[in-house]
C-alpha positions in Angstrom: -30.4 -102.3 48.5 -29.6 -99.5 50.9 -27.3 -102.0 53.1 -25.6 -102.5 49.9 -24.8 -99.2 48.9 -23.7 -98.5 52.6 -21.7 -101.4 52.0 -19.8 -100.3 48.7 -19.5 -97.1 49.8 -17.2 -98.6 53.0 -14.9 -100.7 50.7 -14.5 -97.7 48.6 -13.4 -95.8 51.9 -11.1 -98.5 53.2 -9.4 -98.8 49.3 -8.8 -94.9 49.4 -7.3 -95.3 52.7 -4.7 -98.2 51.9 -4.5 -96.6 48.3 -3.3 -93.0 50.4 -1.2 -94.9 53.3 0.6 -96.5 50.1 1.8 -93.8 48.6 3.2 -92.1 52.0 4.8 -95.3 52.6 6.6 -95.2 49.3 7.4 -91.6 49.8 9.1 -92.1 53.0 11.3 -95.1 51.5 13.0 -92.1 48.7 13.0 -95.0 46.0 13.9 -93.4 42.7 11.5 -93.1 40.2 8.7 -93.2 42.3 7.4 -90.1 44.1 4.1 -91.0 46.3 2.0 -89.1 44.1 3.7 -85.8 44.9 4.4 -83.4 41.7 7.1 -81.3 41.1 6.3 -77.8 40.4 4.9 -77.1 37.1 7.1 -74.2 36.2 9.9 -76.0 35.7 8.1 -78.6 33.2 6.6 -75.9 31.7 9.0 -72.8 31.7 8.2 -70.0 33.8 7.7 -67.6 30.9 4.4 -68.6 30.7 2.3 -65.6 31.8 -1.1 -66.2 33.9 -3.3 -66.4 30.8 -1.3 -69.8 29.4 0.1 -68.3 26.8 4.4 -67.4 26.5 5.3 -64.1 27.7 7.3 -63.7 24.2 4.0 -63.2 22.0 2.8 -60.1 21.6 -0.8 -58.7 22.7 -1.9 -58.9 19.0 -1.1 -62.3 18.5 -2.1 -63.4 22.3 -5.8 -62.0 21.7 -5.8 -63.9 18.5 -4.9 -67.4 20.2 -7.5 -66.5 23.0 -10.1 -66.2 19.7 -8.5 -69.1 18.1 -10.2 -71.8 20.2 -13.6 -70.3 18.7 -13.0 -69.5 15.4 -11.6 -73.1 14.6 -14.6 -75.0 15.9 -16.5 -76.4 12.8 -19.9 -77.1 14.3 -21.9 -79.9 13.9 -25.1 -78.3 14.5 -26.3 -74.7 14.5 -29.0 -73.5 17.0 -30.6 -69.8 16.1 -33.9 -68.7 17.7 -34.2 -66.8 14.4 -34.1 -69.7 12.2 -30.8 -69.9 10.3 -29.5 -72.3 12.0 -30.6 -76.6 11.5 -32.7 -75.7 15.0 -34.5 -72.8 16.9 -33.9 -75.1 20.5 -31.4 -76.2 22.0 -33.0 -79.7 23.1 -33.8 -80.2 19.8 -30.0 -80.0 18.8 -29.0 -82.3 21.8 -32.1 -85.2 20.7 -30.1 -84.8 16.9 -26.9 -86.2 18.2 -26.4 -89.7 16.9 -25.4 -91.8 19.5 -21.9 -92.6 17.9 -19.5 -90.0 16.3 -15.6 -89.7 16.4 -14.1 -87.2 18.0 -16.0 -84.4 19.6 -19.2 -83.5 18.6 -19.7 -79.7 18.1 -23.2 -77.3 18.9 -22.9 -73.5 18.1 -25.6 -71.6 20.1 -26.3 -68.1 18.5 -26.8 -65.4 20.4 -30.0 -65.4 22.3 -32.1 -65.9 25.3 -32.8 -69.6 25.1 -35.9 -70.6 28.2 -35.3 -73.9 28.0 -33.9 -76.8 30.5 -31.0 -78.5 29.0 -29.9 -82.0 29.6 -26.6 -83.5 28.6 -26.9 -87.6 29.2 -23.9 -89.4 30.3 -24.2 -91.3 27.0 -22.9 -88.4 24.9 -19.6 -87.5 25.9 -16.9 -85.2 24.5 -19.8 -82.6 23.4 -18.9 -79.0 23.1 -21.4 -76.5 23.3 -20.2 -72.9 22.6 -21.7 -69.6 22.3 -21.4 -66.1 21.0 -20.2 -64.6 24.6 -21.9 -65.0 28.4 -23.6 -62.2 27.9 -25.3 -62.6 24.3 -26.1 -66.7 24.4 -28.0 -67.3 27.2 -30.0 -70.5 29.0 -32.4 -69.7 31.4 -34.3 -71.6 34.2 -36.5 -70.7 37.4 -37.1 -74.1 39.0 -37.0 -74.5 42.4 -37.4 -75.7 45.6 -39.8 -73.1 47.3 -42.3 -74.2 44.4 -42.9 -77.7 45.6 -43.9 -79.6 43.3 -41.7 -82.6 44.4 -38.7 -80.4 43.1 -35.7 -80.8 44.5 -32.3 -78.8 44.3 -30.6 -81.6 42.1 -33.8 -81.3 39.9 -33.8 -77.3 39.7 -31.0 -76.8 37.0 -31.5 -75.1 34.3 -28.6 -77.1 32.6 -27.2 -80.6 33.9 -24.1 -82.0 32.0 -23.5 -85.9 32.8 -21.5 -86.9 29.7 -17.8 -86.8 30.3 -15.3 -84.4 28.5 -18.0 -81.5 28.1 -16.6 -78.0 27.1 -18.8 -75.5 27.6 -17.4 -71.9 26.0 -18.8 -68.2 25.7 -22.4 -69.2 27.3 -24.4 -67.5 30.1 -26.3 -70.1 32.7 -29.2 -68.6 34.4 -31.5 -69.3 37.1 -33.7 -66.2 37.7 -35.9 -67.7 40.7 -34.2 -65.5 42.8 -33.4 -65.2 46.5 -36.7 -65.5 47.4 -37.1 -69.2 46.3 -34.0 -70.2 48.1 -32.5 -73.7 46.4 -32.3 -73.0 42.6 -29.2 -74.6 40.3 -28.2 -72.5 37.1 -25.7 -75.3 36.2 -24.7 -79.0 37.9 -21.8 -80.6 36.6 -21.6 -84.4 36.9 -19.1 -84.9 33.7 -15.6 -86.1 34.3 -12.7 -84.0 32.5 -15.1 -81.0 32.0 -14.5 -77.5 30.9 -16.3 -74.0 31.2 -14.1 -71.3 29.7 -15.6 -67.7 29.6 -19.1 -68.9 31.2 -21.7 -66.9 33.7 -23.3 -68.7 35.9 -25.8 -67.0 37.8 -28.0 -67.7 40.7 -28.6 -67.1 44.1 -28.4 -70.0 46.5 -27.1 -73.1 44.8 -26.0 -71.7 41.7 -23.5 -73.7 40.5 -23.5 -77.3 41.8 -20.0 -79.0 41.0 -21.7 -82.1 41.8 -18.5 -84.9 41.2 -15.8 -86.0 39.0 -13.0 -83.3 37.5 -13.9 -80.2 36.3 -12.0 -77.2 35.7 -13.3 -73.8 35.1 -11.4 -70.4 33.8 -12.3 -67.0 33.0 -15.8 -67.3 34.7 -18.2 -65.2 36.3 -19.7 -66.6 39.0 -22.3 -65.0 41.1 -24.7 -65.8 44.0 -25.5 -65.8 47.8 -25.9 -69.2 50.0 -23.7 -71.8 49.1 -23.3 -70.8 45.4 -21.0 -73.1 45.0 -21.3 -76.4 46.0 -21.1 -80.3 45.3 -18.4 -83.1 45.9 -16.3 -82.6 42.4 -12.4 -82.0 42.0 -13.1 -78.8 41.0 -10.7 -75.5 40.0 -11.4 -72.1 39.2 -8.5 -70.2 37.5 -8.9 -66.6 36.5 -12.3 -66.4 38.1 -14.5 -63.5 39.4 -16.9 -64.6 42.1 -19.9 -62.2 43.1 -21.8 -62.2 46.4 -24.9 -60.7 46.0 -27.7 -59.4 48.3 -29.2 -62.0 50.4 -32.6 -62.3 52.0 -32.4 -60.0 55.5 -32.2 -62.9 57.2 -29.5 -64.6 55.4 -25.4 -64.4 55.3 -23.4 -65.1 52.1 -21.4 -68.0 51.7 -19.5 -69.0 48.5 -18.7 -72.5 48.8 -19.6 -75.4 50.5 -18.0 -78.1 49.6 -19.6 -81.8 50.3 -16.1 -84.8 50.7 -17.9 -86.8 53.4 -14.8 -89.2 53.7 -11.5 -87.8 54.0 -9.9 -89.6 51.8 -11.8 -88.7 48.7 -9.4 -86.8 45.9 -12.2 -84.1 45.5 -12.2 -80.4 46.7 -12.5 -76.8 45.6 -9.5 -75.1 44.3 -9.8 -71.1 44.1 -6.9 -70.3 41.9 -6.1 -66.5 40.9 -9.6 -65.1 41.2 -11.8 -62.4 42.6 -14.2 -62.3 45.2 -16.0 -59.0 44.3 -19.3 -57.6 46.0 -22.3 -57.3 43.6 -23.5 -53.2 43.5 -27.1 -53.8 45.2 -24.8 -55.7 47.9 -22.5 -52.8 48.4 -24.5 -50.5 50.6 -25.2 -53.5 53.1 -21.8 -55.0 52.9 -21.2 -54.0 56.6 -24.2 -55.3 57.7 -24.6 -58.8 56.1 -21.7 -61.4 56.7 -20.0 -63.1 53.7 -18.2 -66.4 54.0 -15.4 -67.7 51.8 -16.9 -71.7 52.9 -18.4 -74.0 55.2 -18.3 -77.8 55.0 -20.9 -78.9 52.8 -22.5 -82.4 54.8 -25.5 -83.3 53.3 -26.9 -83.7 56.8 -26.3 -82.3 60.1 -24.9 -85.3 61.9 -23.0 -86.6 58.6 -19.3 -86.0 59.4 -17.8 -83.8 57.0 -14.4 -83.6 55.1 -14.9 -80.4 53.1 -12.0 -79.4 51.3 -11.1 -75.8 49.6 -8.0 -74.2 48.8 -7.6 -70.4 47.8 -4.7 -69.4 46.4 -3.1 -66.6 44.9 -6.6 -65.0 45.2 -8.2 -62.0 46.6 -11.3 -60.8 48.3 -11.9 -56.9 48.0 -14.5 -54.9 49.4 -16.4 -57.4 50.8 -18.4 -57.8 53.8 -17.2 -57.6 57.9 -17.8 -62.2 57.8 -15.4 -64.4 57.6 -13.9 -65.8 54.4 -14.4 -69.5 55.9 -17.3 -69.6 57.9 -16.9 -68.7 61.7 -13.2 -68.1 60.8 -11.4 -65.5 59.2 -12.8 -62.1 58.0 -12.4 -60.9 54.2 -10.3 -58.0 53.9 -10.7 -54.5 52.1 -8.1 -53.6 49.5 -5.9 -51.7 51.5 -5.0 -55.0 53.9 -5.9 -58.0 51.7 -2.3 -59.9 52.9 -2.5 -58.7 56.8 -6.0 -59.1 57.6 -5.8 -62.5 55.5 -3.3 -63.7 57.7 -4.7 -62.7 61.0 -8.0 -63.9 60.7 -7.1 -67.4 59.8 -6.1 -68.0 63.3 -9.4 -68.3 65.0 -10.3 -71.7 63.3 -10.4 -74.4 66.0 -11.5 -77.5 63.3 -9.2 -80.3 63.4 -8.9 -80.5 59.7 -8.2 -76.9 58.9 -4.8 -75.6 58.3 -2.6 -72.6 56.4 -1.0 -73.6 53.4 2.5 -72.1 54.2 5.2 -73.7 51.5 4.9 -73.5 47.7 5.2 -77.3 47.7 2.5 -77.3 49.8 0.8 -75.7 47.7 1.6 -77.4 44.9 -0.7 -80.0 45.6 -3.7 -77.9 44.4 -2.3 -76.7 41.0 -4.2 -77.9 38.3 -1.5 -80.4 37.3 -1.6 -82.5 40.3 -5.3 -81.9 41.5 -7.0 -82.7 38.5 -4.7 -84.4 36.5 -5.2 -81.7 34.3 -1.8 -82.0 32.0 -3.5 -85.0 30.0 -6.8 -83.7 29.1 -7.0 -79.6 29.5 -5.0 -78.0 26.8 -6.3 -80.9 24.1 -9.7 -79.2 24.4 -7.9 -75.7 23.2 -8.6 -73.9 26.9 -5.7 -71.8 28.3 -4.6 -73.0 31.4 -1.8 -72.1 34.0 -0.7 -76.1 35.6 1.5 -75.3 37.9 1.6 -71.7 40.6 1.5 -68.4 39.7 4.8 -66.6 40.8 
């Protein structure tokens, strides 16, 4: 069994290898019509008078808070989930078990506001669910498995909510795992669907918090917080319009946001950081100078596994953080007052073979959401703002 899987997982390799040599070979040839899988810029598709919320720079701030809205107040749910009792359940499971196992179209749970302690599975059978609350901060799941606890638990087994069915949109809802720092390895969220959403989402954690585990997923207008590795997994993954927190660490610990898991170089996945925040948490701030935070590290599931760990930030900012590096053993995050110089500066000490500035806006083209995730056919269908292409 296990020389098979080794097995598969080489012909898959060697078919992303001919599949990527392809498309540079086709590139170089200049044959009209076909482009090597590049992508123009998005701007000029989608007219730069978009603003950086998705909307058209012509509509005013009335009518642009009232399309932000809009994607709520038109979802007719299916099913109603109140701890109080008005709604067709007081749990969440219970909502999810109610599902039939065929529908058309998307299938629709509101979650009233609440604190629900519950773990929350989504099977890959039940795809284009939607799950939305009344805000991050008033509908809440909560969790505190973990590793330190034994048990036989694992990090993959900690979340308090796993999605596995593709086209998930998860909107207004808070994800919680309150183990703490203490307990190391703890998942508030892990995200295995294909083409999924989070819009306006917390996800909150410590190590492990959010585990971006595979397949495409896009998230935007999130608040993500945590310490080690907080975000982590082997998806396609971008975060648009983001705010990511470090918090305080164990003493013996050092922040790092992402770690990102591509064992084969030629995988399509990777972490995009697009227009967000890295922002210290307030019980961090007195120790900022003391404890190191890290942008990334590559994320091999073993020591001796070579890894092909994959991030891009861009057009995004890291204030007031720590003295670290914003990727690990690299480059050190700056404080407001020299966010473009110390950027630049402190990329240079990175000896990895793989690692390399981005320096062209075609360059970095290849990580808008358009052209990493493919995100033009599925995104805006599920009413989510997006921005496809760069910001100016």
């Amino acid at each position: 069994m296990k020389d098979g899987m080794e097995a598969a997982k080489h012909l898959t390799s060697n078919a992303l290898a001919i599949i990527g040599k392809a498309s540079s070979f086709l590139s170089s040839l200049h044959v009209p019509g076909v482009s090597g899988g590049r992508r123009r810029l998005l701007e000029a598709e989608e007219g730069r008078e978009l603003r950086g919320d998705g909307f058209p720079a012509w509509l005013s701030s009335k009518e642009r808070r009232a399309l932000k809205g809009q994607a709520k107040n038109n979802l007719t749910p299916n099913l109603v989930v109140a701890k109080d009792g008005t709604g067709n359940f007081t749990t969440i499971n219970d909502a999810i078990n109610a599902v039939p196992k065929t529908y058309d179209g998307r299938f629709v749970i509101y979650i009233k506001e609440g604190v629900y302690e519950e773990q929350v599975i989504v099977p890959k059978q039940m795809v284009n669910l939607t799950l939305f609350g009344d805000g991050s901060r008033k509908t809440i799941i909560t969790g505190s498995r973990n590793v330190a606890d034994g048990n036989n638990m694992t990090t993959y087994k900690s979340a308090t909510v796993a999605v596995h069915g593709d086209g998930f949109v998860g909107t207004g809802i808070g994800f919680r795992n309150t183990a703490g720092a203490i307990k190391h390895q703890a998942v508030a969220l892990r995200v295995q669907s294909d083409r999924s959403v989070f819009l306006n989402c917390r996800m909150e954690g410590y190590q492990d918090t959010l585990y971006a585990h595979s397949m495409r997923q896009f998230y935007r207008n999130c608040i993500i917080s945590g310490t080690v590795d907080f975000i982590f997994g082997d998806a396609a993954a971008v975060l648009q319009n983001c705010i990511l927190v470090v918090r305080r660490p164990l003493d013996n610990q050092q922040n790092i946001v992402t770690a990102q898991g591509r064992s084969d170089g030629h995988q399509p996945t990777g972490f995009v950081v697009h227009h967000c925040r890295i922002i210290p948490d307030g019980r961090l701030v007195p120790d900022k100078l003391a404890i190191r935070s890290y942008l990334g590290r590559p994320g091999a599931s073993t020591p001796t596994q070579s890894s092909w760990s994959r991030r891009s930030a861009t057009s995004s900012a890291a204030t007031d953080t720590s003295p670290g590096t914003a990727t690990s053993a690299s480059r050190r995050c700056p404080t407001p007052s020299t966010t473009t110089r110390r950027r630049r500066r402190h990329r240079r000490p990175v000896r990895w073979p793989g690692y390399r500035t981005i320096t062209s806006r075609d360059d970095a083209a290849r990580y808008t959401v358009a052209a990493f995730l493919n995100g033009d056919q599925w995104i805006r269908s599920t009413g989510t703002p997006v921005r496809l292409g760069l910001y100016q």
